[in-house]
N, C-alpha and C positions, 0 to 999 in steps of 0.2 A: 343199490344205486346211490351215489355222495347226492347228498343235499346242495341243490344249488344255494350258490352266496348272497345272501342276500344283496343290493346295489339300489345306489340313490339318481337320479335324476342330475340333471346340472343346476335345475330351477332348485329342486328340493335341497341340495347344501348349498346354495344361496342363503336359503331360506332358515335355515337349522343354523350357518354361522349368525346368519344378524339376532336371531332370538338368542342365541348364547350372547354372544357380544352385547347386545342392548340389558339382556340379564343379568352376567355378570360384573360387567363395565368394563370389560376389555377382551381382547381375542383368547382362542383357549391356548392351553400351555402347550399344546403340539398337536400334531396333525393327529398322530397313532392316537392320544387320549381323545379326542374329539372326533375322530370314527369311530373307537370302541366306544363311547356312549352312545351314538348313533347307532350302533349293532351293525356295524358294517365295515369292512378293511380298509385300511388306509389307501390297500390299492386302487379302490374304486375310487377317492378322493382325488387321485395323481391320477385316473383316466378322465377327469374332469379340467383339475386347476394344478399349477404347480408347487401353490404354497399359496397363501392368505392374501397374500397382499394382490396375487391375480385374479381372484375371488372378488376381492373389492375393487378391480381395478374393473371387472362385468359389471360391477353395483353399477359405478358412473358410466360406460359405453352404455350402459342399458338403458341407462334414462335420456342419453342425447339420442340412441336408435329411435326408441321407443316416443318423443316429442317430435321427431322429424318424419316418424311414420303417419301419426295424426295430423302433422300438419300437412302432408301431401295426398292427404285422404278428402282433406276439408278443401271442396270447390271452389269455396269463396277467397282460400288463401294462395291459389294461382294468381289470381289477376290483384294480387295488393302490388304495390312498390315495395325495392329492396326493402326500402327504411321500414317500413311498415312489417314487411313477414318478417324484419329480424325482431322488432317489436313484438310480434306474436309466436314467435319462437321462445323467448323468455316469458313468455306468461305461460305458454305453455308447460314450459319447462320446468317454472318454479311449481304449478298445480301438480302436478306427476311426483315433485321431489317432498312433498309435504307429506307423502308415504316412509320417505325416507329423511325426514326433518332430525329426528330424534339420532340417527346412525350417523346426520353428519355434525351435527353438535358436539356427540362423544369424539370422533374420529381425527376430522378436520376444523378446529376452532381457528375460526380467523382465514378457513382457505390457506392455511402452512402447507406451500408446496413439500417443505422438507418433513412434514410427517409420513407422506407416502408418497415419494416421485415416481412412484414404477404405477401406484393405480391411479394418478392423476394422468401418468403420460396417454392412457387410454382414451382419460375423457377430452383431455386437448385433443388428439388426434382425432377421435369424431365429432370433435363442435368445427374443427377445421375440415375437418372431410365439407363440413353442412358449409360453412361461411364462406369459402375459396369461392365458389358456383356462385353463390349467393352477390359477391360481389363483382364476379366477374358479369353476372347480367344489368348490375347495378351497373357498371359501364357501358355496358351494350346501350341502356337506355339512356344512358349521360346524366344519370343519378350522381355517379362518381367521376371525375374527368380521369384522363388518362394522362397517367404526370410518371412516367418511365420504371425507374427501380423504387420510385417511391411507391408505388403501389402494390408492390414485395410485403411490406411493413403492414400495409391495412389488414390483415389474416390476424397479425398478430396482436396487435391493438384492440381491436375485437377481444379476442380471449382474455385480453386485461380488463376490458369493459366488462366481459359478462363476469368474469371472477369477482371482480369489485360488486357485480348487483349479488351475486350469491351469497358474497360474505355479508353487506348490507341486508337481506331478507332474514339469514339469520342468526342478526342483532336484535331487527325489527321488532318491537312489539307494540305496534298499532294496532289497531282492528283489523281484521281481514287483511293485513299488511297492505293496506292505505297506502304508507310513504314507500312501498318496495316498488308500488304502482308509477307513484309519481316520478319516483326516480328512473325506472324504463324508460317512458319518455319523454323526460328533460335529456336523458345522457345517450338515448338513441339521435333523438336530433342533434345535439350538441355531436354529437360521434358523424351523421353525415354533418352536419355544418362545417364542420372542420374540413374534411376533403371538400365541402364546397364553396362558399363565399359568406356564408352570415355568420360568422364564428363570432363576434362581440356578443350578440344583445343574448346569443343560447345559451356563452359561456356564464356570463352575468345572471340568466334566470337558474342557472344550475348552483351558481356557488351561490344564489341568496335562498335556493332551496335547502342546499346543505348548513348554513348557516341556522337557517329558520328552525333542521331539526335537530341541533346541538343544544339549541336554545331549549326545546322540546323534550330534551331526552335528561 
């Protein structure tokens, strides 16, 4: 009777690239050498992922899934306001990604879309999946006015906002990332302010924040 082949999990070569990758300091030389240390065919790898960069492209879907399951888990973050649950959507987020702090230092420094545009397309695509609904009931409740095709734009804005706190946390080395905190919400208010009417005195606490921690750093 042939010996069945042996075969990995989709979690398990998740798991097995980022220990090489975080090991060696960078992806292995090819799929077939990095199954055969695995002791396992390449084919099983290609019944999983298509190549490396889709691998990493699960890293980030996984952890927008994976924050927006907890948050719809947690009672109390039903009844917040938009501002408020996209607020705890990024703390959440950033907690989850401090598993994966060290993978995106090597990977993506600086958040360079142009280091992997096929595994960020993933993670845009489910922070928008989360933030469309998100703002769409922020209008319902008149959080956000409704101002025609300009409201097209706010999805996207958004994804520049959280890019910009990801690349700032990590920069960060505060304590417990302090200023990664601060900055959530200075630049979530300053984010609804702007579609709503206080746009001066938010914009002004944000840039004397960022000021404050240039000085700092």
């Amino acid at each position: 009777m042939p010996k069945k082949a042996a075969t990995k999990s989709r979690s398990a070569w998740i798991d097995a690239y980022l220990d090489h990758l975080l090991d060696e300091g960078e992806p292995p030389a090819s799929i077939r050498r990095f199954a055969k240390n695995q002791g396992v065919s390449e084919k099983d790898f290609y019944a999983h992922f298509a190549n490396f960069d889709s691998l990493e492209g699960e890293v980030w879907q996984s952890l927008v899934s994976d924050t927006v399951a907890a948050l719809e888990a947690d009672a109390d973050y039903q009844e917040y306001p938009a501002q408020q649950k996209l607020a705890a959507f990024y703390y959440t987020f950033l907690e989850g990604a401090l598993d994966y702090r060290s993978f995106m230092l090597l990977r993506y420094p600086g958040m360079q879309l142009a280091v992997c545009p096929s595994c960020l397309a993933k993670f845009r695509d489910a922070f928008l999946g989360y933030v469309k609904p998100l703002l769409d009931e922020a209008k319902s409740t008149q959080e956000v006015p409704s101002r025609g095709k300009l409201n097209q734009a706010y999805p996207g804005l958004v994804y520049a906002q959280f890019l910009f706190i990801v690349d700032f946390w990590l920069k960060d080395e505060s304590e417990q990332f302090q200023r990664t905190d601060a900055l959530i919400e200075k630049s979530v208010t300053l984010g609804f302010d702007l579609i709503g009417a206080q746009v001066v005195d938010s914009a002004f606490d944000l840039v004397r924040f960022l000021l404050g921690n240039l000085k700092a750093s």
